[in-house]
Every structure is written in structure tokens, then in C-alpha cells.
Steps between C-alpha positions, in 0.01 A plus 500: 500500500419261172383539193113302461319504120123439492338502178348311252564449109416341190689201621268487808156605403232539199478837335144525660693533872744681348252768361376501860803523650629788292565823653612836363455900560379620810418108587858428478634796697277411774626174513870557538382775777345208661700245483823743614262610844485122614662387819728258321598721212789743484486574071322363195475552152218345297603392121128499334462373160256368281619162596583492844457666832807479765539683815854460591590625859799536783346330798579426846289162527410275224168403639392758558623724230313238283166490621492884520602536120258212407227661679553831351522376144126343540393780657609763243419259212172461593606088522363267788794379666432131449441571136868689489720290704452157275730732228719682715849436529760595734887515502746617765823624551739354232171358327347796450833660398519270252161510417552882425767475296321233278289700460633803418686312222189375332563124613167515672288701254205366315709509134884441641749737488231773387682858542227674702494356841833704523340840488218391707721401770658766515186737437406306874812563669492902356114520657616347860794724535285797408220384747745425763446121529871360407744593685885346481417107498233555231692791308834258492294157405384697196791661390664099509168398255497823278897404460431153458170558193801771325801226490181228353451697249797638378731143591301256380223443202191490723394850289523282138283214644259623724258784388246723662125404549397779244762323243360149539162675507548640159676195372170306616288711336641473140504194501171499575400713199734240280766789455769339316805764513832474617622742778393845458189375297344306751178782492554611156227648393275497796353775742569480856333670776663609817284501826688684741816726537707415745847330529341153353269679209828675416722165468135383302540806222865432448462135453212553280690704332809334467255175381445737178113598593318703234327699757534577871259672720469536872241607659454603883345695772678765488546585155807757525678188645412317201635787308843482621526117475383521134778741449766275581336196279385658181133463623184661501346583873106488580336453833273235616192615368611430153592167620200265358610655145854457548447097580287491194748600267807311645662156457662491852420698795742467845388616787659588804378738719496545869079502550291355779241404203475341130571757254426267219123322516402193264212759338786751427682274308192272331544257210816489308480252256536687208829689678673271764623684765734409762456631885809470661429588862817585717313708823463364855260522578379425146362782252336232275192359596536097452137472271668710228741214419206277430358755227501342115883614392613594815801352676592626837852485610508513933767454751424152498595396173827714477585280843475246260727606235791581756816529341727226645905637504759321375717241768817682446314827527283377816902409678678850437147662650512335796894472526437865548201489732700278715848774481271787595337287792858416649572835491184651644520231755936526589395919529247403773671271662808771524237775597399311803860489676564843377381742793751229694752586273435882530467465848854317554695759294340774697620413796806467363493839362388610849797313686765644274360844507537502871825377552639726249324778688723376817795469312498826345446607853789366610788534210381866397662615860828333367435758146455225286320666169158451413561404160708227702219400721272462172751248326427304844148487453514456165721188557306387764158539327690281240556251730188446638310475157802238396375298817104517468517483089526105487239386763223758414569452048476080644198552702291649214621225267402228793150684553345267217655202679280257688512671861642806340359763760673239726827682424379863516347428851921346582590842383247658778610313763904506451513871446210587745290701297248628660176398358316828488751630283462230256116561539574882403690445192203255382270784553693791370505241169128457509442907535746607233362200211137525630207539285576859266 
């Protein structure tokens, strides 16, 4: 089996596909059930964000695991296949390894080295192992990324020069309103208003807060939700049908919720002339609709413009990421190479285990009749146990260290043949490994 990614990003496609494209909720569970019941497909996690979509998969064939997953993206995206493909992109194997691990450590996010791709990855890795979709090959490749994102951002400075979308966002809108302050005063005395509480309207209240706002006020569906979020930021909680006269008395408004629909019309907002306000639209699909940013005082702030204002990371920075990108990649890929020769491995010393066992049966057999002890007889087979791990503990350590040679299951296959293993055992141990570390 091989690891395959299929997705698309904001590398790869406008933010109009990618609003398409986007899936969440009930859309995304059915997805990942999808995907996992295709011929080609043995696990799959899907990471979802407001900038990309990637289905990453263990598959048997590449072909075929990639028209399957291509086809089942359109499908569930509501996307005509030869309107999806022209963005797609795939990786396999060590590519999409790699391609996991860059992004998991922000390398490959819309502002670089942003902090929340980490929890999102690993928000898609918690929903596949409770669905049952990612078994061992999935579950290992995303403990190796989750590792990788944790040393980036506690080894190197990618956290001091990269920032989050809802920081750049924010730093956007100020200076769009001419704010003139120094950190911590960026909003000074303005009113913000929160659309949304979940894990991004959250990060959008601290910020705001931490920017020095006069105000803060979120406002969502569900207003006990908005409650407890406004707890945590000092703010004031309303729901959505006080929304019209929340925009009309703030100076920046950020929006990011998870709705089909626009939540925010050009006739809710109106003319703003005599108070600019600043829209600063961070959904996906997006909350705002696009005619409000054409209203007198208006300025709207989309995805597309914070692709614009990526942060770019430092050269010496950019190195010590990927110095340890490439680190946990040699040792994902050294693990798998030893994992393939070890049922051979397991296999050899049980035979061996089996071979001593029964000649120290006959030996016991024959030396207890001359009243030789017992704890004599177990000094033999301790000694002779000894022996026969001294003997088999050089070629099977060398064979897992030759597995990620050129030809490496060359050698395990030599280890077959000169000790006559018999193949169905090896088989056995493979699937005894598969049972115990399958999906939980």
C-alpha cells in the first residue's frame, strides 16, 4: 500500500473553486465514508480548511486510487469534473509525505508558517480515527507531521514571522482605517464585530483584543454560543438578528462562519462614507457578499487579498524548517522500510525459538534419566537460548538497516530462502500486525 494526496489549494485554484470545492459537516463525513468504501482505498483522512481541500489516502493502485478520489471530490462538491481537475494536484508516496509534512508546518499555507493548519490537521486525523477511516499507515504518517508542525514551532522562528490569516486580517484592516498605533494599539479605539464562534471567531476576539479594540461583539446563530465566546474576550454576545445594527455601529467586522449562504448583504451594510468601515471576510465559502465592498466607505478584505499579503519567512528560518521536514521524512521513511522485512525477522527468530524449544525438550528427555537437576537443565537452555540470539542478532539488526537500501527487500527475501522460512508464516505475522494496529 502507498500513500496518494488529491486536493486542491490556494496555490492551485481561485477562491471561487475553492468556495465550491469546500466541504464540511455532514458533507465532509460523507466524503471520507466514501472515499474509505472504494476498491482502491484501504484509509483516508480529509484535512478541510478554508483554503484547501486534500484527500490523502493508503492505496493499492495509483491509477486507480486517483481517479476514484478525483471523481468523488466533484461529485460531493457539486464540481464538474473537467472544471475540478485543471486545479487538482496529486502527490505520492514520499511526495505526498512530504507534501504532508509541509504542510502541517505551515510551509504551504496561504500566510507561511501561520499556527493553525496544526490543529486542523490534527482535528482531520482525530475525525478519521473516530470514523474508522485511518488505520496504521494513515495513523503513523500523521503522528510523523503532527511531530514535525511541534519541533517548527518550538526549534525554529517560523511562529515570530509568519502569522495567522485573522492576524494579517486585522493588520489589513487598520491600516485601512489609517490606524497609526504601535503593537497593542493597532485598533485603538475602534469597535469590532465578531461573526461567528467557532475555533477561528475565537482566535478573531483575542486578536482584536490583543490589537487594543474599544469594543468587541460577536454575534451568531446560536446565541448561548456567542455567550460563552464573549466570556473569554471581554465581549458582548447578540445573535444574528441584531446583526444589520451591529455592522452599523462598527469600524471592522470579521467574519467567519461555516454557512452555505451570505450572512452579510450590500443593503445590510449601505453607505459608509461618513463612518468607513472595513469588511474583513475570512469564511469559505464566503459570508460577505462581494457588492458590499463597492458601497461609498466600504472596503472589503477577502481571501484573495490576504493571498496577497503572504508573509514571506526569513532564509535562515525557511533552512532549519525544512532541515527538519527532511529529519522527520528519513525517519518516517527508514521505520517503513524496517517494517517491511520485519514479519521476516519475526518469522526467522520464531523458528528459532521453535528449534531450540524442541531439542531441549529431547535433551531433558534424555539427561533427566541420568538425575541431572532441573535447575541444571534450565542453565542449558538458558545458555543455549543465549546462543542462538548471539547468532541471529547481527544479520536480522543489518537487514533492517539495509531495508532502505536500493534492493533492500532483496536481502530479507536471502534471509527466506537460507533459513527456509516458510512463507505462510511470514504471511501470518504480517497479518497478526495488521489486526492488532488496525483501525481503533
Amino acid at each position: 500500500m502507498s500513500v496518494l494526496v488529491v486536493g486542491l489549494s490556494h496555490k492551485s485554484a481561485p477562491v471561487a473553486m475553492l468556495e465550491r470545492a469546500a466541504v464540511s459537516g455532514d458533507a465532509l463525513t460523507k466524503l471520507i465514508y466514501d472515499v474509505a468504501r472504494a476498491e482502491p482505498v484501504a484509509e483516508v483522512f480529509v484535512v478541510s480548511t478554508c483554503n484547501r481541500v486534500e484527500v490523502y489516502a493508503d492505496v493499492d493502485r495509483f491509477h486507480a486510487g486517483v481517479t476514484e478520489i478525483c471523481e468523488l471530490l466533484g461529485r460531493h462538491c457539486g464540481v464538474a469534473p473537467a472544471d475540478l481537475t485543471q486545479h487538482l494536484y496529486v502527490h505520492y508516496q514520499d511526495r505526498a509525505v512530504n507534501h504532508l509534512l509541509a504542510v502541517t508546518c505551515g510551509l504551504d499555507s496561504m500566510v507561511a508558517g501561520e499556527g493553525q493548519i496544526l490543529g486542523q490537521v490534527r482535528a482531520a486525523l482525530k475525525l478519521a480515527q473516530e470514523l474508522g477511516t485511518a488505520g496504521r499507515v494513515l495513523r503513523d504518517l500523521g503522528r510523523v507531521a503532527l511531530r514535525a508542525g511541534k519541533r517548527v514551532r518550538t526549534e525554529t522562528a517560523i511562529n515570530r514571522v509568519g502569522a495567522s490569516l485573522v492576524s494579517v486580517g486585522v493588520e489589513l484592516a487598520a491600516q485601512g482605517l489609517g490606524q497609526t498605533g504601535g503593537p497593542g494599539q493597532e485598533l485603538a479605539g475602534r469597535d469590532v464585530l465578531i461573526v461567528g464562534a467557532g475555533s477561528m471567531s475565537s482566535l478573531a476576539a483575542a486578536t482584536a483584543a490583543r490589537a487594543g479594540a474599544a469594543a468587541i461583539v460577536v454575534a451568531n446563530r446560536t446565541r448561548r454560543t456567542a455567550e460563552q465566546l464573549a466570556v473569554t474576550a471581554g465581549a458582548t454576545a447578540i445573535g444574528l438578528d441584531q446583526l444589520t445594527g451591529a455592522i452599523a455601529t462598527a469600524d471592522v467586522v470579521i467574519s467567519c462562519t461555516g454557512a452555505t449562504g451570505q450572512l452579510i448583504t450590500a443593503a445590510m451594510v449601505g453607505d459608509r462614507a461618513d463612518r468607513p468601515l472595513m469588511l474583513v471576510d475570512l469564511a469559505m465559502p464566503h459570508d460577505v457578499e462581494p457588492a458590499a465592498g463597492d458601497l461609498p466607505g466600504v472596503r472589503l478584505i477577502g481571501m484573495d487579498r490576504l493571498n496577497a499579503h503572504s508573509a514571506v519567512i526569513a532564509i535562515a528560518d525557511l533552512s532549519a524548517v525544512r532541515a527538519i521536514i527532511e529529519k522527520e521524512l528519513t525517519a518516517y521513511q527508514l521505520a517503513n522500510d524496517a517494517a517491511t522485512v520485519a514479519p521476516t525477522v519475526v518469522a526467522l527468530r520464531a523458528k528459532a525459538a521453535k528449534v531450540v524449544d524442541a531439542e531441549l525438550t529431547r535433551l531433558a528427555g534424555r539427561l533427566s534419566a541420568d538425575g541431572l537437576s532441573g535447575h541444571a537443565l534450565d542453565e542449558i537452555g538458558q545458555t543455549v537460548r543465549r546462543v542462538v540470539d548471539k547468532l541471529l542478532h547481527a544479520p536480522t539488526v543489518r537487514v533492517k538497516e539495509l531495508a532502505g537500501s536500493p534492493g533492500g527487500e532483496e536481502y530479507a527475501a536471502a534471509l527466506r530462502v537460507l533459513f527456509d522460512l516458510d512463507p505462510r508464516a511470514v504471511e501470518a505475522v504480517t497479518r497478526a500486525a495488521m489486526e492488532q494496529e488496525g483501525p481503533q
